[in-house]
C-alpha positions as a printed Julia matrix, in Angstrom:
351×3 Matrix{Float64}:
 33.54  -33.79    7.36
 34.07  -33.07   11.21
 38.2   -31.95   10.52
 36.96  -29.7     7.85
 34.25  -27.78   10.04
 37.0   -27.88   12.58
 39.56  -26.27    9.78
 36.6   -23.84    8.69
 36.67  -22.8    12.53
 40.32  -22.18   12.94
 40.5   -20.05    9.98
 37.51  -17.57   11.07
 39.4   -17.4    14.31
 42.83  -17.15   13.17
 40.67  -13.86   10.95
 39.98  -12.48   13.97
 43.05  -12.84   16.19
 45.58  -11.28   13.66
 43.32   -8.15   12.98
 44.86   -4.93   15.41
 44.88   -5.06   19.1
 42.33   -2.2    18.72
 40.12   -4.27   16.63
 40.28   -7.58   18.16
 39.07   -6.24   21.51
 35.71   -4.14   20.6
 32.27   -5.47   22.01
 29.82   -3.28   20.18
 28.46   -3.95   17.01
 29.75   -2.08   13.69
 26.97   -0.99   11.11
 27.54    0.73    7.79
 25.98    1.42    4.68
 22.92    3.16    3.31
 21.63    7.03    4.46
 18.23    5.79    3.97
 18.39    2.28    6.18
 20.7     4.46    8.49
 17.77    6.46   11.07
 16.14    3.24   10.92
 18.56    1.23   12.15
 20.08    3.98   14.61
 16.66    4.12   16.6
 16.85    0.16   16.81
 20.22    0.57   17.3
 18.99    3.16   20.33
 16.18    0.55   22.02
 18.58   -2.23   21.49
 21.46   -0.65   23.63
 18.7     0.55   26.56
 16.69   -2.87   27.09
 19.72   -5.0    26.58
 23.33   -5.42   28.5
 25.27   -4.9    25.19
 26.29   -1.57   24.46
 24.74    0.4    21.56
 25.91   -0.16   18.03
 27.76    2.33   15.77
 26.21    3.11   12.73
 28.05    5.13    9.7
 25.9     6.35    6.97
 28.38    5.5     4.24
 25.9     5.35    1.33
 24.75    1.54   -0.19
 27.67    1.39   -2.24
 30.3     2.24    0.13
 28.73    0.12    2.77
 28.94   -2.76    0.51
 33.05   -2.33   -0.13
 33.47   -1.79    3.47
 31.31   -4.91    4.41
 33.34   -7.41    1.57
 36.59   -6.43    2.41
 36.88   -9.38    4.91
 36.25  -11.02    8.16
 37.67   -9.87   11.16
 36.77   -7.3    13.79
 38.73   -4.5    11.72
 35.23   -5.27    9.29
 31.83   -3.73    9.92
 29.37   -6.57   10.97
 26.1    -5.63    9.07
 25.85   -3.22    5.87
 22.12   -1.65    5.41
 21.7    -0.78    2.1
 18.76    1.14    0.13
 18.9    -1.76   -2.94
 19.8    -5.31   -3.36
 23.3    -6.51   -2.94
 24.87   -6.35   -6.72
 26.16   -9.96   -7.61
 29.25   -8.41   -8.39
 29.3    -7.32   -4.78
 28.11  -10.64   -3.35
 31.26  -12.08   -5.58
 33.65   -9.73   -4.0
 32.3   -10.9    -0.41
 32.86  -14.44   -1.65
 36.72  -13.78   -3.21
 37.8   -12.04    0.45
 36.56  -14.78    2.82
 33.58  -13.37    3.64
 31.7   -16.59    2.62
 27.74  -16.67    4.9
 25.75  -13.52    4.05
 22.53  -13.05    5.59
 19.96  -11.34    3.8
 17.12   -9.5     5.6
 14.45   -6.86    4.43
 13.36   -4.69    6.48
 10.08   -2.78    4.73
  9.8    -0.19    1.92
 10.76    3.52    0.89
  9.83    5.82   -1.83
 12.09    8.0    -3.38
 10.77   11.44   -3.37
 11.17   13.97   -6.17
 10.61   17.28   -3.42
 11.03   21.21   -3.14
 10.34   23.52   -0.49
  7.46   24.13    0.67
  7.39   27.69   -0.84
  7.69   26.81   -4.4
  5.23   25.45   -6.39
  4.7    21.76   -6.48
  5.51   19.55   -9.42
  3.28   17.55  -11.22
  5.62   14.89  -12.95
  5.25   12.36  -15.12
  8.51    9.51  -15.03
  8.83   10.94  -19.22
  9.49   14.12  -17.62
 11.91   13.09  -15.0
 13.89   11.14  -17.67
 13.95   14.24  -20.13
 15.12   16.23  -17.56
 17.82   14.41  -16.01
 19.0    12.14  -18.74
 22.99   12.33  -20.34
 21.3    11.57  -23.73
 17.91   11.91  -24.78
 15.72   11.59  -27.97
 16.43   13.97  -30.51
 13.77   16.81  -30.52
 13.02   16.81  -33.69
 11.33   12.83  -33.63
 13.26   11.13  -35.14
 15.16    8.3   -33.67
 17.88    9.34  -32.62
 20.0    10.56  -29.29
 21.28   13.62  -29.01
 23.16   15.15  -25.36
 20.52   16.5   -23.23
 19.36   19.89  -24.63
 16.87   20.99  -22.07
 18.09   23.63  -19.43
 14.13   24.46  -18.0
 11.23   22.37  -16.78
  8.68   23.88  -19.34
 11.04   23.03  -22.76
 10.64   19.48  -21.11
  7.03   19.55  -20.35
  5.14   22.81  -21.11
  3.09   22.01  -18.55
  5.88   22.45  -15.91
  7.39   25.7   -14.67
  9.47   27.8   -16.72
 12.51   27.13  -14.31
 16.03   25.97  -14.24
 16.57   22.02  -13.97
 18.35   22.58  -10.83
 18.26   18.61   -9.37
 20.27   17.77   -6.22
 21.0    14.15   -5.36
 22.84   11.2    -4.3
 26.12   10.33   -5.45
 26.5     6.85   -7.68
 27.7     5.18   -4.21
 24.35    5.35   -3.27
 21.56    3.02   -3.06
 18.84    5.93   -3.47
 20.96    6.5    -6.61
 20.4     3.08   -7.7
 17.09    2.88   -7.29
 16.58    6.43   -8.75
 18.29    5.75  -12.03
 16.23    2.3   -12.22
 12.63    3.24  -11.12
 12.04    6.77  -12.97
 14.96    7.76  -15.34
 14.83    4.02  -16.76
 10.77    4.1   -15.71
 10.64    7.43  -18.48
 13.14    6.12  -21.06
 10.66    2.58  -21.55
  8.02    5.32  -22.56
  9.5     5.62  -25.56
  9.01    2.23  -27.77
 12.21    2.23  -29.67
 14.27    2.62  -26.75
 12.38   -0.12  -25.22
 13.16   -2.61  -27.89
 16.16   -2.06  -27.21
 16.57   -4.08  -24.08
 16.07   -7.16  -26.0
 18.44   -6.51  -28.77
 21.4    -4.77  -26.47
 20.55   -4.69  -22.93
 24.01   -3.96  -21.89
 23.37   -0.48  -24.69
 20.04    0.09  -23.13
 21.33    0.06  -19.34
 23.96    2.82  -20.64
 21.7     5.24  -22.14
 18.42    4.67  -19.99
 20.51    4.98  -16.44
 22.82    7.59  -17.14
 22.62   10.99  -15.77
 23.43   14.17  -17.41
 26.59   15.9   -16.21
 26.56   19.27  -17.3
 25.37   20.53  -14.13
 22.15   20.15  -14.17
 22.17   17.4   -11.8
 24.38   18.1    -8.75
 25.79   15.31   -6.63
 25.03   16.54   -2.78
 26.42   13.62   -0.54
 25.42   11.01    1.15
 23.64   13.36    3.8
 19.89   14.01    3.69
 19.66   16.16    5.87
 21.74   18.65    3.68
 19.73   18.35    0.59
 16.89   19.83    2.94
 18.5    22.34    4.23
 19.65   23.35    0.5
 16.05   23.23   -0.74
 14.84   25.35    2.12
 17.51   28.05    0.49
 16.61   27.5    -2.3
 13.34   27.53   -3.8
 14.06   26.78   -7.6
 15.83   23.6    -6.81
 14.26   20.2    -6.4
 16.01   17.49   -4.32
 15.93   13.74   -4.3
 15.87   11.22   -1.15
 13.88    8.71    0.52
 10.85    8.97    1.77
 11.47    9.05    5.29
 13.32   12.53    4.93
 10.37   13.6     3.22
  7.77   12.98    6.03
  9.78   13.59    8.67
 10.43   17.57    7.33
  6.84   17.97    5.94
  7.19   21.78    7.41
 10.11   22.62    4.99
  9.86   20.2     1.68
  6.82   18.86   -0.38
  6.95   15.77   -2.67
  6.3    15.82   -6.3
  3.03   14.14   -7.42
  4.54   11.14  -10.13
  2.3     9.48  -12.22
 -0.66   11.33  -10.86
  0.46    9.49   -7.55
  1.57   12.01   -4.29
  4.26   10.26   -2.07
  2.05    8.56    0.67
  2.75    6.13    3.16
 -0.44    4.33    1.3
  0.64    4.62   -1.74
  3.74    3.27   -1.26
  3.22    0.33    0.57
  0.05   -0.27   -2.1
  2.69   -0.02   -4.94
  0.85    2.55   -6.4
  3.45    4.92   -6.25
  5.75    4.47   -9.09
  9.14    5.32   -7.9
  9.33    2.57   -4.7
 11.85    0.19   -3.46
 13.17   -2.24   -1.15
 15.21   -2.18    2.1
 17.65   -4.29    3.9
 20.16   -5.51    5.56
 23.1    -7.51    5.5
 25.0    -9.84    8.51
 28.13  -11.6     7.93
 27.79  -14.72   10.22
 31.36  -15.17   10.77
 31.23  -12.31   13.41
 27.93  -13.88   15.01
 28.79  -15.45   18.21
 32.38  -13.22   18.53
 31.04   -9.86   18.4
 28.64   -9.94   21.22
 24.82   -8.83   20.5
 24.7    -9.43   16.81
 21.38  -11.63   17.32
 20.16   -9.71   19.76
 19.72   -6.76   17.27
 18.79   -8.65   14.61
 15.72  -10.1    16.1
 15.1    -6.36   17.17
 15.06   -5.04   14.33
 12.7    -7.61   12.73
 10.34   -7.85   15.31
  6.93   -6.97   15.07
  6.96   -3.9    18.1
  9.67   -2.44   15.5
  9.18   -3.6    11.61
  5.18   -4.24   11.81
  2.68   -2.23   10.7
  2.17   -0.67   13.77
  5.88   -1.25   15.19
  8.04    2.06   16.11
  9.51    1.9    12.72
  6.3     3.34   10.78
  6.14    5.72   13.19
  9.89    7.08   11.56
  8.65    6.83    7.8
  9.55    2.92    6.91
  7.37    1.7     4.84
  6.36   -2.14    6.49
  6.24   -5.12    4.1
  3.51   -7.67    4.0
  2.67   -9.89    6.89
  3.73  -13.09    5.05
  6.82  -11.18    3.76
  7.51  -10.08    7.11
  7.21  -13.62    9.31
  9.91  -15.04    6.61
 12.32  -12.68    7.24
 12.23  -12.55   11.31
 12.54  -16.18   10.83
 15.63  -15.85    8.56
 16.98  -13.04   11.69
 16.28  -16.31   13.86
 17.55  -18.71   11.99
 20.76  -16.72    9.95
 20.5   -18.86    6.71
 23.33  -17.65    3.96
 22.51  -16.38    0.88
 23.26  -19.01   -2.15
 24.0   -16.44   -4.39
 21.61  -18.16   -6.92
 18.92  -15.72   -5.54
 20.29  -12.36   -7.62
């Protein structure tokens, strides 16, 4: 048992040694992954660089996704240390981590975020129901005329989805599919509105793989428009213009209350309350991940961690809410600063 620990050892060192002179010499931690996790993590990132002796870590807002590739492809310094990402790690993801050597993840969440449905401030606010948002945004949708049947999204305004809603161009600007606000988007209200039709809903049972296909896919005629990875630009392009309606986290949303308002969904208006209550429909969950290979070589890992999931940052009153994240419950909370503390891998078994 002790020559195969030793073994285990030499391998994760021999990882790091042949990686590029470059590489095998850095002393600052390397984050990736999601635009949402990403100005949480840079103001720990920020604190943890001033009241410690290791230097600040370097974050890349890569998107969930891309995080994730960039996080599996191995161990080694030439390998970002932690991935944040806006949605669970994908089994298929946690398999690819497994196949390239990268064998103890760490699991930690962080707290909560909302995805907003927003325009600017000078438009008129949308009343939405998660029906509407699937109508709107769906590749294929139930055939007008009632019967059951799917047809390729007819609907070019709000008002021939909902007559209720403005007679404007679905105009929709988003996150790409490498991102986890993407994810969580397709899941929570464009799969949220398809189950509010019964016959589509039955079809999870019969066909899930079927139902995943039609009740997550997005229309691509134009009426959705990818806009990167950056938040900050999907702002910026609502402020231009008012007849568009933009898509992001939360956090975006209340830090640029001046220029963007959220859409009420489900009768519910994006609140901090009413996300961390659950009574907003369209929430989810944030984390982060560690590989513990590069814990001990690439110095300050810990250090961060326990930051970041301490109760002067994550808590309900830590520095954290003060940016927009949504904190988790106290119980929720106290197990996952003790799995920062203690690094425990993920089995796998858990997705």
């Amino acid at each position: 048992m002790k020559l195969k620990v030793i073994f285990a050892g030499l391998a994760t060192a021999l990882m790091f040694s042949t990686g590029p002179a470059s590489a095998a010499s850095r002393d600052y931690i390397s984050i990736v992954g999601s635009s949402t996790v990403y100005p949480f993590a840079t103001v720990v990132a920020e604190r943890f660089g001033k009241t410690s002796s290791h230097p600040t870590p370097k974050i890349e807002s890569t998107g969930s996704g891309g995080g994730m590739k960039l996080f599996c492809a191995g161990v080694g310094t030439e390998h970002p240390d932690i991935t944040n990402a806006s949605r669970r790690i994908k089994k298929s993801e946690f398999e690819k981590c497994q196949a390239n050597g990268v064998k103890d993840v760490v699991e930690i969440k962080v707290g909560y975020d909302g995805i907003v449905v927003a325009n600017a401030k000078s438009a008129e606010q949308m009343t939405l129901s998660l029906k509407d948002i699937f109508l709107a945004l769906a590749k294929d949708v139930p055939n007008p005329d009632g019967s059951e049947t799917l047809v390729p999204n007819p609907y070019k305004t709000w008002n021939e989805v909902n007559p209720s809603l403005p007679k404007m161009k679905i105009e929709v600007l988003g996150p790409p599919p490498t991102s986890g606000t993407r994810d969580a988007f397709n899941e929570l209200a464009i799969e949220g509105g398809c189950k509010t039709f019964p016959w589509l809903k039955a079809m999870k049972a019969e066909n899930k793989s079927k139902y995943k296909a039609i009740c997550r896919a997005v229309r691509e005629d134009g009426a959705y428009v990818e806009a990167g990875e950056n938040d900050n630009l999907i702002i910026q392009k609502l402020e231009a213009n008012a007849k568009a309606v933009g898509v992001f986290g939360y956090s975006f949303l209340d830090q640029n209350r001046d220029k963007v308002q959220g859409s009420i969904i489900g009768g519910v208006s994006p609140t901090f309350e009413a996300i961390s209550s659950g009574e907003y429909p369209v929430s989810r969950s944030l984390y982060f991940y560690i590989k513990k290979a590069h814990v001990g070589v690439i110095p300050g890992i810990e250090g961060y961690v326990r930051e970041f999931t301490s109760e002067k940052a994550f808590g309900e009153e830590g520095y954290l809410s003060e940016k927009g994240l949504i904190p988790s419950p106290r119980a929720e909370r106290k197990a996952f600063a003790k799995a920062a503390k203690e690094l425990v891998p993920m089995t796998g078994n858990e997705l």
